[in-house]
C-alpha positions as CSV (number, residue, x, y, z in Angstrom):
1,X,138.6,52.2,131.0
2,X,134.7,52.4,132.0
3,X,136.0,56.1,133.1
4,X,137.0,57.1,129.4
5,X,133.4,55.3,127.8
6,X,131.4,57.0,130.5
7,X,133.6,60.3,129.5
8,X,133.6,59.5,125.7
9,X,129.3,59.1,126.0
10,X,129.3,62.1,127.8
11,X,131.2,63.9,125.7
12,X,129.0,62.7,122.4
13,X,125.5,63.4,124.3
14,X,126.9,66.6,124.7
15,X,128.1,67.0,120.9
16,X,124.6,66.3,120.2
17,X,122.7,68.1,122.0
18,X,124.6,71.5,121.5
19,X,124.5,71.0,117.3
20,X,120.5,70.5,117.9
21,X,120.2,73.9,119.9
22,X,117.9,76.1,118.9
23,X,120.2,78.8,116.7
24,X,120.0,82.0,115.7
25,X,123.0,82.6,114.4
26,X,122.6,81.8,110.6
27,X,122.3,84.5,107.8
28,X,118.5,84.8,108.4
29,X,118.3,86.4,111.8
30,X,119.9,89.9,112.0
31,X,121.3,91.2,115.7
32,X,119.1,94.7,116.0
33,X,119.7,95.1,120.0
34,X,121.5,93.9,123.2
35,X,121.6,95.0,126.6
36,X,123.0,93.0,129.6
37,X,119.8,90.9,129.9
38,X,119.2,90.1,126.5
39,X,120.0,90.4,122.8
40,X,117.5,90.6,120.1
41,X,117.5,89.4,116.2
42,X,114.8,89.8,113.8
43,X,114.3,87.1,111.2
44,X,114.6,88.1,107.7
45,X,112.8,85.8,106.2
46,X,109.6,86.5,107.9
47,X,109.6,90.1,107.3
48,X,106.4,91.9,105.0
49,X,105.6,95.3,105.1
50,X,101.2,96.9,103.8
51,X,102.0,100.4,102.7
52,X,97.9,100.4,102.9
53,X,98.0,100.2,106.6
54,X,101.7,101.1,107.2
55,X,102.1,97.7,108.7
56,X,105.0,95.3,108.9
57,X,105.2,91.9,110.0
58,X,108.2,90.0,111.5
59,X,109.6,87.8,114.1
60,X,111.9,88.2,116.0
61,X,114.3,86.1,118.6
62,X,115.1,87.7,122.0
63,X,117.7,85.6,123.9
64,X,118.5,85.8,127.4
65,X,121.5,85.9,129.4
66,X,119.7,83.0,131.5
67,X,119.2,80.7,128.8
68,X,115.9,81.1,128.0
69,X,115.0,82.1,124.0
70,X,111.9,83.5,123.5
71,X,110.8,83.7,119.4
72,X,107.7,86.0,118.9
73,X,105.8,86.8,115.9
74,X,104.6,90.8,116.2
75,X,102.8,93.1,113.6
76,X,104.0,96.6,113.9
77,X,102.2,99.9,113.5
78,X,104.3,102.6,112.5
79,X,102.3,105.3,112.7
80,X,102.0,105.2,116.5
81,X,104.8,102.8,117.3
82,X,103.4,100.1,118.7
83,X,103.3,96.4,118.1
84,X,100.8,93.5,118.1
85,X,102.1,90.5,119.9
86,X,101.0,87.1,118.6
87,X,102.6,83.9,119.0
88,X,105.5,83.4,121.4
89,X,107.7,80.0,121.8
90,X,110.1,79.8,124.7
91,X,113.3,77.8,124.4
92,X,115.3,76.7,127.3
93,X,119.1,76.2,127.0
94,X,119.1,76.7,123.4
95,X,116.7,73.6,122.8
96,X,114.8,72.9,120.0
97,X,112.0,71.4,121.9
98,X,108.9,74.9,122.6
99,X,108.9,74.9,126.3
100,X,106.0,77.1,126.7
101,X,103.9,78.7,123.6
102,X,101.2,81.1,124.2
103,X,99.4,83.2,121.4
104,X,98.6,86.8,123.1
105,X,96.0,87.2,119.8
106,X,97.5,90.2,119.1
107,X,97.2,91.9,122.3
108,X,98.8,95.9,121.6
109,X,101.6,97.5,123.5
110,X,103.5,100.6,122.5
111,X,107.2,100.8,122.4
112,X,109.2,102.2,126.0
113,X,111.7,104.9,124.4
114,X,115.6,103.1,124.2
115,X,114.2,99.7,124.7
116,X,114.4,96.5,122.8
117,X,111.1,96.8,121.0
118,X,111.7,100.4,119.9
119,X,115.0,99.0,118.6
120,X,113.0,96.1,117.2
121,X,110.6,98.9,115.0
122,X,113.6,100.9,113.9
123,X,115.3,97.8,113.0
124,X,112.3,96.4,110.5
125,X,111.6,99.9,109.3
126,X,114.7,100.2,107.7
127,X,115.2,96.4,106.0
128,X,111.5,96.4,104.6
129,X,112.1,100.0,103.3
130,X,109.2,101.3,104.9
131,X,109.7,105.3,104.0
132,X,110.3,104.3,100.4
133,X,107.6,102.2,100.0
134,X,105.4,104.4,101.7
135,X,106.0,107.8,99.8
136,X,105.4,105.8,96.9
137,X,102.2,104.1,97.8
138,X,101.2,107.7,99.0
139,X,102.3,109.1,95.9
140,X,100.6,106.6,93.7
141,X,97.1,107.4,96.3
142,X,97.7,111.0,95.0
143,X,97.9,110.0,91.5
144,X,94.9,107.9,91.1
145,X,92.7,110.5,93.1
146,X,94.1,113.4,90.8
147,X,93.2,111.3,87.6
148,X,90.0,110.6,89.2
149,X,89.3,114.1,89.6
150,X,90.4,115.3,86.2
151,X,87.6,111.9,85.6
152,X,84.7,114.0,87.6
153,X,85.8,117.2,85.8
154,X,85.7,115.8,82.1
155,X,82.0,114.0,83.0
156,X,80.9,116.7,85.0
157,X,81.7,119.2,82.0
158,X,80.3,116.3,79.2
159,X,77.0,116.6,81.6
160,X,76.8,120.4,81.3
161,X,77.5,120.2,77.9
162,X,74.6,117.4,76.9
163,X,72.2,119.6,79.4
164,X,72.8,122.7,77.6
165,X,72.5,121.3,74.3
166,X,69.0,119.9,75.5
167,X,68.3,123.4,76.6
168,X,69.1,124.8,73.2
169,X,67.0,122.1,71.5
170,X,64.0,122.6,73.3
171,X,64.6,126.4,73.0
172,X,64.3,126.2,69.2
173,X,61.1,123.6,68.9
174,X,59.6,125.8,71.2
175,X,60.3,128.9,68.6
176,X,59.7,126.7,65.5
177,X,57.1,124.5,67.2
178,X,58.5,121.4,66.3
């Protein structure tokens, strides 16, 4: 009998402590690369993208074969493929207690070719639309700097035309001495 309680409790410590685990299995985090160490998913929720600065932001969840879950926040820079490393919170056997944080302030790396934060870029470049959004932002650059040209133009002729006029006026005073 104290056999089955002592099972029974062990049985319901474990219950609980696998449905607090740290997850990242729900609809939010998207599966964007595995290899035989690890498997990485990028959060959706967290994801933003600055056409200004061809930016994105996101984090992402890399989980290890040995149990160990590392969620880190990164911005990523397109234009050289590289990525800004922030915060990073280390789960152990799928714990919801941080094991180890550390904030890297944003120290720069750029991606290794075939590897999980290459995968990670191509991943968030396509779900925050990034080459949509940015031919349009460059588009609408090209737009407001051609309307701000046809601006100079229009004031630079209006100038020329008020100067000339002056020109003319003074020209007749001078020949009617007014």
């Amino acid at each position: 009998m104290k056999k089955l309680l002592v099972l029974a409790a062990l049985v319901t410590t474990m219950s609980v402590s696998v449905a607090s685990a740290k997850e990242f299995n729900d609809a939010r985090w998207q599966w964007f690369y595995s290899n035989s160490d690890y498997t990485g998913k990028v959060d959706l929720n967290t994801l933003s993208y600055d056409p200004e600065t061809d930016t994105a932001k996101a984090w992402a969840a890399w989980i290890r074969t040995t149990g160990i879950q590392d969620l880190i926040s990164y911005k990523i820079h397109f234009s050289n493929n590289s990525l800004d490393v922030f915060d990073r919170n280390t789960y152990i056997n799928g714990s919801d207690e941080i094991k180890r944080s550390q904030n890297f302030n944003g120290q720069n790396h750029v991606a290794a070719p075939g590897m999980g934060d290459e995968a990670l870029i191509a991943s968030v470049k396509g779900l925050v639309g990034r080459d949509t959004k940015l031919a349009d932002y460059k588009k609408q650059k090209a737009d407001e700097a051609q309307l701000q040209e046809q601006k100079r133009i229009e004031e630079q002729k209006a100038a020329e035309k008020k100067a000339k006029h002056e020109r003319n006026r003074d020209i007749l005073r001078g020949i009617f001495g007014i």
